[in-house]
C-alpha positions, 0 to 999 in steps of 0.5 A: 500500500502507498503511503498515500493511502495510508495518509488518506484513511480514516482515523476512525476505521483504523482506531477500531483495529488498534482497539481489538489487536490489544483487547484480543491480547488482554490488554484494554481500549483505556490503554490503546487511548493513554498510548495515543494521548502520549505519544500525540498530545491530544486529549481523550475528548479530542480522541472521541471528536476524531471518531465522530467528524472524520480525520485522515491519518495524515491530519490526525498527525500533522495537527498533533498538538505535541509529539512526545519528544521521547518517541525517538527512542522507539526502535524496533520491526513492524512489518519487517521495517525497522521504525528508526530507519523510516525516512518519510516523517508521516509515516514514520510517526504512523508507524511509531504508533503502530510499533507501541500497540504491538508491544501493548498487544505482546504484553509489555508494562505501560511504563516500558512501552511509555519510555518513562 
């Protein structure tokens, strides 16, 4: 898939996914939200407005009010990418997101994943 395609879709579609990977594995949607809120810096009733008036994944992260400073020290694989070495920032950003709810889904502790 393009990465212009991936920037088009919907907040909204792609939310539920990130909720039910990390529920099928134990972990809850209160959890997939505090990693949102961090690393973002939107607030929960901005989470909720994005399911209800439609946001594209690209807008969803180029208007986030403050990325964690600390997601740079997200590292590791997703989908056989390794994060660090994305080039394009979008989807790097989209990415770092998707690395945090793979290791919410594997069971890791908030405070790890938070890299408090």
């Amino acid at each position: 898939m393009s990465n212009d395609k991936v920037y088009q879709m919907s907040f909204s579609k792609i939310y539920p996914l990130l909720v039910n990977k990390a529920v099928k594995k134990g972990r809850s949607k209160e959890e997939v939200d505090q990693i949102i809120r961090w690393l973002t810096g939107y607030s929960q009733e901005n989470l909720e407005k994005f399911l209800k008036e439609p946001i594209n994944y690209e807008d969803f992260f180029r208007n986030a009010p403050e990325l964690n400073p600390n997601r740079t020290l997200i590292k590791g694989s997703v989908c056989g990418v390794r994060v660090e070495a994305i080039e394009e920032p979008l989807m790097r950003e989209i990415r770092y997101l998707d690395k945090l709810i793979d290791e919410l889904a594997k069971g890791k502790p908030m405070d790890k994943i938070l890299r408090n």
